[in-house]
N, C-alpha and C positions, 0 to 999 in steps of 0.2 A: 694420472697425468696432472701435474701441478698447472696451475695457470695464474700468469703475473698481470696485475690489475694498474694500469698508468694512471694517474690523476690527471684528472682533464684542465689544460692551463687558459679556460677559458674567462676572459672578463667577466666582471658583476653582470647579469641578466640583465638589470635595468640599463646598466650604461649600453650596454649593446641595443636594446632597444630605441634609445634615443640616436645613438647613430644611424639608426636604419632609417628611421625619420627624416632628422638633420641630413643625412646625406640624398634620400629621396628627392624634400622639397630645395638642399642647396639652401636651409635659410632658416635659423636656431627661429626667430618669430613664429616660422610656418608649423615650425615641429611642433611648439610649445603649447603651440593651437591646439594642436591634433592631441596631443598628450596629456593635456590638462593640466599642463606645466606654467611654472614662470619662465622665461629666457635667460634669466641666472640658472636656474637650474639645470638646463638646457645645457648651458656651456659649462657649469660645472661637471657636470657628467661626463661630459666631452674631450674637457682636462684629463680626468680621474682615466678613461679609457688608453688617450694618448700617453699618458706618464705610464699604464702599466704595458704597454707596447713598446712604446721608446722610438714612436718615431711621431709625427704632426700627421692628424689626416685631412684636416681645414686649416684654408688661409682667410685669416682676418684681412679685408679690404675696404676700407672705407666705412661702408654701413651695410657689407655685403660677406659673404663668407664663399669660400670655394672648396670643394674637394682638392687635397693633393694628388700624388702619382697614385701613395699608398691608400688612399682612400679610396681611388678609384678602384685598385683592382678588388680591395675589399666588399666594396659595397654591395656589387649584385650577390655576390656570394652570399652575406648575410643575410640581405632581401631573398635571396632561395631558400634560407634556413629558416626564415621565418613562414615563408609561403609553407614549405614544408608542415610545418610544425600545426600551421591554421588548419591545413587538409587533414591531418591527423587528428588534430580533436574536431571537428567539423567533424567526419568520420566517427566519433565517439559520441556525439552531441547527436546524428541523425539515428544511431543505431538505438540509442539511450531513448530516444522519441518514437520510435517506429516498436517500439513492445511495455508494454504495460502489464508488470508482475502483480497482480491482488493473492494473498493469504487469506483465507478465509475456513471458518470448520464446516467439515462434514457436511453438518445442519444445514446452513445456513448454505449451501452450496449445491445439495441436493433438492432442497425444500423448497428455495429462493431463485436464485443469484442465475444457477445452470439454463434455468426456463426461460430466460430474459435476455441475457448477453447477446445473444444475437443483434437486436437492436441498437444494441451498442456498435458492434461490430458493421453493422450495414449504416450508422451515420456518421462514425469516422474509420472508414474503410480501411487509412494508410496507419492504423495501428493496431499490430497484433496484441492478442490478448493470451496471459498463460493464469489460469488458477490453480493454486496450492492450495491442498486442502488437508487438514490433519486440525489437533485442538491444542497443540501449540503454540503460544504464540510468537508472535514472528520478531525477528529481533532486527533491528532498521542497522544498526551497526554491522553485525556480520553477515545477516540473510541479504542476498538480493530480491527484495523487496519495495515494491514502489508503494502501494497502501494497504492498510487491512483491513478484515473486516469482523468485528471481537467483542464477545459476550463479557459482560461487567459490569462495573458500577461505575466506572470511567474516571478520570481524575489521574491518568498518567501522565508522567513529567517528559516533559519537550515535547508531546506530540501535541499536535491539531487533531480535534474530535470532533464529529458530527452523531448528534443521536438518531438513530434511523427507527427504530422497534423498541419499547418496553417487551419485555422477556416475562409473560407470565404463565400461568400452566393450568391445567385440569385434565382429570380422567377420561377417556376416550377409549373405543372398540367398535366393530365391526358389526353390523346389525344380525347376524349371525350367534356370535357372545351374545348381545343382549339377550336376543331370543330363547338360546341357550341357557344362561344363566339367571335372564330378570325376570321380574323388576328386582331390583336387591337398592339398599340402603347403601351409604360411604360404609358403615362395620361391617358390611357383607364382606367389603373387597379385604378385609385380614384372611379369606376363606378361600375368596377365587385367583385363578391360577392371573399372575401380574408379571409382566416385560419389565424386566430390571427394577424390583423392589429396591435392592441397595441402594439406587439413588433418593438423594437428600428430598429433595421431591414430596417422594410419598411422604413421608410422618410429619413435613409440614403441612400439606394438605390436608390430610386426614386428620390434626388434629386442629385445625381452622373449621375443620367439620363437624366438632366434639367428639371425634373418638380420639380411646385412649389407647395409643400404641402401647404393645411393650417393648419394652427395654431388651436390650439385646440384640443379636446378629439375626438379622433377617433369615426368612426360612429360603433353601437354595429353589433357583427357578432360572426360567430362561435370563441373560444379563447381554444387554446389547452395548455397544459402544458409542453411541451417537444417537439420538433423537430423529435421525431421519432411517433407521435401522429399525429403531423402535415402532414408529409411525406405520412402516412395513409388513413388521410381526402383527402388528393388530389389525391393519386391514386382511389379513390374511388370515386373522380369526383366532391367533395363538395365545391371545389373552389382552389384559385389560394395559394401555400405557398410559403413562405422564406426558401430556404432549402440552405446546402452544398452538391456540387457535390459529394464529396468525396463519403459521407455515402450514395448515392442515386446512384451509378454506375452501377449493376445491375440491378436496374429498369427503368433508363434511355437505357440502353444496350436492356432493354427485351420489350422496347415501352412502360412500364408503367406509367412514365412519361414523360413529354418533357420539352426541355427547349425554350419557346420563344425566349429570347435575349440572345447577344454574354456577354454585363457586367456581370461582377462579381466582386462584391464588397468585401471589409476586413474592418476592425476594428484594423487591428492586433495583434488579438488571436490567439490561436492556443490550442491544445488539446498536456497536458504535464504527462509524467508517475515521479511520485516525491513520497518521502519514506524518511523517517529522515536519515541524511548524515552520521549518525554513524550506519545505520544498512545498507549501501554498501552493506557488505561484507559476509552479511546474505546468507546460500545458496541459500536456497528458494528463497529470493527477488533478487540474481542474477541470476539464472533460470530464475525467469519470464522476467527478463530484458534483459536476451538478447534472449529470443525467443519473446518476441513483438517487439524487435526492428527488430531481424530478420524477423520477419513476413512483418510486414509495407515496412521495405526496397523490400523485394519480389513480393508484390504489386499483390499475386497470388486472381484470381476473385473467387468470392464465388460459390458451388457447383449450377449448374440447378437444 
């Protein structure tokens, strides 16, 4: 079924707009007020509307202006179309305020972010929160998305960044592996069974350690996806991971894992909260920025 599409013969937006003014206060001055206009303006707009309708909807009198016949019955009309139109983005503007999208990985969600929001949520009650969590990062143009939260070196174009965490690393396992396997040296671990050797990780640290990797494809072993996967398999005794202290405090604190050695290595990453630099001022997205920043600076440990 074909369907025929009219072109709407409706005046310039702006000049309608000044009509609905002008004919509310009855007085190009009062409109011009309201408008941010000059009263040339005002009445040019005014013209321009009447010339493409073809009839007057004000009469000039004296130092006064009046609605005509046809102004009249126009007016409330237009005045509901705009009432309209305010309720419907009103209606967009509270729905847009009442939910709060963060993008965040895995990590940082499992490790972090999950243990906390609550707080969030009980001191501004009247906004829901949804987090996405994968190691994508989020694209502000097509994803719906309000801020994110993203391992890097930071330096991305158009966004506003905050740096929350330096991103550094060391070997870690379960007092269990120790027991089992130590005391062992950094060139032990070319021997014992490790949680995702393929990552970059290992053969930087290890050779910050003086050992000398070899070249080539890692020997095959357990391969996790995410550092907070990782963190798991090794409390759970499956072998030795790469982890950051940061996200592992707790469980280091509670004897779940241990840290062999004193290094800790960087990259110089870090974990950055970023949100398109024109939406600052957003309330929502400055809520959440200053209660994680506040969070993070407080440094308070997560509930036993």
């Amino acid at each position: 079924m074909a369907y025929q599409f009219a072109m709407r013969r409706i005046p310039p937006l702006a000049a309608v707009r000044v009509f609905e003014a002008a004919a509310r206060h009855e007085n190009f001055t009062a409109a011009a007020a309201e408008l941010g206009m000059t009263q040339a303006a005002v009445s040019y707009q005014i013209k321009l509307i009447e010339e493409r309708l073809g009839v007057p909807l004000f009469r000039r009198e004296k130092k006064r202006v009046l609605l005509t016949e046809a102004g009249r019955r126009l007016s409330p009309q237009v005045t509901g179309a705009f009432d309209t139109l305010d309720t419907a983005f009103a209606a967009v503007r509270a729905d847009d305020g009442a939910l709060l999208t963060i993008s965040t990985s895995n990590t940082f969600a499992n490790a972090w972010l999950a243990w906390r929001l609550g707080s969030f949520q009980v001191s501004h009650p009247d906004t829901a929160v949804r987090v996405l969590t994968g190691d994508a990062m989020a694209d502000f143009v097509t994803d719906d998305v309000d801020v994110a939260i993203r391992a890097g070196l930071g330096g991305w174009p158009e966004l506003a960044e905050h740096k929350l965490i330096d991103v550094d690393f060391t070997p870690m396992c379960s007092p269990g592996f120790l027991k089992r396997y130590g005391p062992f040296t950094p060139k032990d671990l070319l021997r014992l069974p490790i949680i995702s050797r393929h990552d970059i990780w290992w053969p930087y640290w290890l050779r910050e350690a003086g050992v000398d990797v070899p070249e080539g494809k890692p020997p095959p072993g357990v391969r996790l996806d995410s550092q907070a996967h990782e963190g798991h398999a090794a409390i759970a005794g499956q072998g030795m991971a790469m982890l950051t202290p940061f996200f592992w405090r707790n469980d280091l604190a509670d004897g779940k894992l241990v840290r062999p050695f004193e290094q800790v290595s960087t990259r110089g990453h870090a974990y950055w909260l970023v949100y398109p630099a024109a939406r600052r001022n957003v309330p929502k997205v400055k809520r959440f920025r200053e209660w994680l920043l506040d969070e993070l600076a407080r440094g308070v440990p997560l509930p036993v």
